[in-house]
N, C-alpha and C positions, 0 to 999 in steps of 0.2 A: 612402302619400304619393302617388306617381307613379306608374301603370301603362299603357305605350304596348301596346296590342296591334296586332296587324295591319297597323299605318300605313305608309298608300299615299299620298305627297303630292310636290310638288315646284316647279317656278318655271310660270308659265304654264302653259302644256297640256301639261309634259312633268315625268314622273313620274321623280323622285332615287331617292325610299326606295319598298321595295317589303318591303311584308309584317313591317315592321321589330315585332320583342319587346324589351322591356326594363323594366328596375323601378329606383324609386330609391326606399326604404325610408327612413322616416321616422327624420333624425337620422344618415343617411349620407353619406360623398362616393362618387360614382361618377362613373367615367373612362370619358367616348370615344374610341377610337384609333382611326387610319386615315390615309394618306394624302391628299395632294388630291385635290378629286372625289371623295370615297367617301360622301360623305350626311352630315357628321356639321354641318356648317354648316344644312345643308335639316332635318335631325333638331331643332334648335334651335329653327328659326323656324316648324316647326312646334309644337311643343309652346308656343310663346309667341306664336301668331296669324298668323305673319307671311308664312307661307305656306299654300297650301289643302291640306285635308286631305281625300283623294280617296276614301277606307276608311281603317276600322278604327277605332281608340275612343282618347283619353287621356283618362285617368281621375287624374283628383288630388281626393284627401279624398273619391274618390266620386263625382265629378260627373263628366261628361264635358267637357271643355273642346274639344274637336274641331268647329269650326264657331263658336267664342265669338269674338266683336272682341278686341283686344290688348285697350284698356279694362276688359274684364270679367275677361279673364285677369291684367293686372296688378294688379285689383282683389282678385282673390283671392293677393296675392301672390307670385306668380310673376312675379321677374323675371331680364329678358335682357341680360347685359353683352353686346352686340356686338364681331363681329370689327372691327378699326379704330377701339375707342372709342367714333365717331360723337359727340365733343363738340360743343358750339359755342364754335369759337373766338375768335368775336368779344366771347363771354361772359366775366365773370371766373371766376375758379375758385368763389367763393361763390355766385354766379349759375347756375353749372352744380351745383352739391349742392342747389343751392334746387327744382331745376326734379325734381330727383330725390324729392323730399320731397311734392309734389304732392296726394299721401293725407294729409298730415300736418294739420289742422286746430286745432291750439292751439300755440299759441307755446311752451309749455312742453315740449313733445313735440320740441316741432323743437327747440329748443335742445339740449335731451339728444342728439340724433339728430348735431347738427352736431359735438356737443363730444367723441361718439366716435368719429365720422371724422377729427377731428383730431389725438383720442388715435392712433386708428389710423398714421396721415398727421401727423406733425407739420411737414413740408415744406408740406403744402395749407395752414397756419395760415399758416406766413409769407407763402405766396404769396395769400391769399387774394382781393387786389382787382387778383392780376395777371390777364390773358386767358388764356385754355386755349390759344390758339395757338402762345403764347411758352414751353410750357412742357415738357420734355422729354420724351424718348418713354416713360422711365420712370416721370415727376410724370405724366403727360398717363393712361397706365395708372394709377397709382393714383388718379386724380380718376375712372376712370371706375368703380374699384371703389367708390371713396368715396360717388360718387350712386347706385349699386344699394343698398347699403349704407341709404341712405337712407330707402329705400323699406319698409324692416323687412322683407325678403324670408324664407319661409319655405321657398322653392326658389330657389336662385339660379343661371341658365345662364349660364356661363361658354366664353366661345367664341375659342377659341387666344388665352389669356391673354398667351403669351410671345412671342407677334408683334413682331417687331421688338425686341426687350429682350436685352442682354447677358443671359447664364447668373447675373452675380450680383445682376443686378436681379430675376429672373424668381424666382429664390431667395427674394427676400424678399416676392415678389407673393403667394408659395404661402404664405409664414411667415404672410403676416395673411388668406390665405384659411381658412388651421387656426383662425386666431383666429375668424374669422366665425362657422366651422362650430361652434365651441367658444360661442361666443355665441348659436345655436339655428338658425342654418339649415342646409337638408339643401343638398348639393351637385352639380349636375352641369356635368363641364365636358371640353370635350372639346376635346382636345390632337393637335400632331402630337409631340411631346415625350414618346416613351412612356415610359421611364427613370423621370422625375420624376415623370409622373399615377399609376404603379402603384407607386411609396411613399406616395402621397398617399393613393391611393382604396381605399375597403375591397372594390369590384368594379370590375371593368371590363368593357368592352363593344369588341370590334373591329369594323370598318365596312370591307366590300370590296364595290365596283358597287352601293351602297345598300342594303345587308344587314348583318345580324349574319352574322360568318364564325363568330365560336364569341366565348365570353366566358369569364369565373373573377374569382375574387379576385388584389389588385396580387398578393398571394404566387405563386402559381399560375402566375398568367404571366411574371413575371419569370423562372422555370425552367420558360418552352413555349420550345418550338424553332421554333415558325414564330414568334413574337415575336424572339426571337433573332437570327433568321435575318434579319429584316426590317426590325425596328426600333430593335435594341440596336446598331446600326453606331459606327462613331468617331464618331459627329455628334453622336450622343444621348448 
């Protein structure tokens, strides 16, 4: 599915990730840990266009996508929930799932597409001709999972989902991202919330000064001791 080798990328002229390895095996979820600043936001928007890619290769289904416009990248499906949503709030909530659907070219397709974002989100149904702006930090989260959703993603990045969302909202974000995954996308998504990603994810990956520190399965690390030490605090 996903093979990042060697990637050297970052914001302007100054390099985040450096040398970064990682895999995300077709029909998995896998978890990025790390603190702020650690690469795991630059890791994202690389692999989905959004920043340059300075060395090294990502390779999804084989192709290299390193140097491809978002367009081509989200044409092969691959997409990128952003940190902050990035709705349009002057949009209604159906106007923002619409704009998610973009690939979708028959009515028939899109209807099916809408009516299991609804299934998913029965909240997005009622609200549907209300504005993204007016709508919870929670509803405003799931509308934005609802239009990636959309998009019939076969990789879908997911970037500090629990931003701002109480513990029993973020609970249920994870609930219908199992369903996503259960419905055929592979998963990467990268958390400052380590607790929660390494019962979700079947590997993880830690991220220190734009590097992998060391990675395993959620098993694994859940009983490492520098996770422990670091990221299992009272918070998490």
């Amino acid at each position: 599915m996903l093979v990042v080798e060697n990637l050297r990328s970052g914001y302007t002229g100054i390099d985040v990730l450096h040398d970064v390895q990682l895999e995300v095996p077709t029909g998995s979820i896998v978890g990025v840990l790390g603190a702020n600043g650690a690469g795991k936001t630059a890791l994202l928007r690389a692999i989905s266009g959004l920043n340059p890619v300075r060395a090294g290769r990502i390779m999804f289904d084989g192709e290299n996508l390193a140097g491809s416009s978002t367009d081509t990248i989200v044409r092969r499906r691959v997409i990128h929930m952003p940190q902050g949503r990035m709705l349009f709030g002057d949009m209604s909530v159906r106007e923002n799932l619409e704009l998610g659907a973009f690939l979708i070219d028959d009515r028939a397709t899109f209807n099916e597409r809408l009516a299991h974002v609804f299934e998913l989100f029965p909240i997005l149904k009622e609200r549907a001709t209300q504005m993204a702006a007016y709508l919870s930090g929670g509803e405003q989260q799931m509308l934005a999972l609802g239009r990636a959703w959309m998009s019939s993603p076969k990789l879908l990045l997911l970037d500090e989902p629990s931003l701002g969302l109480a513990p029993k909202i973020f609970d249920a974000i994870l609930d219908t991202v199992r369903t996503i995954h259960g419905a055929g996308a592979s998963i990467l998504i990268a958390e400052q919330n380590a607790r929660k990603v390494l019962r979700l994810a079947d590997h993880c990956y830690v991220m220190e000064n734009g590097k992998v520190a060391f990675h395993g399965t959620g098993t694994e690390l859940l009983r490492d001791e520098r996770i422990e030490r670091t990221y299992l605090g009272a918070s998490h």
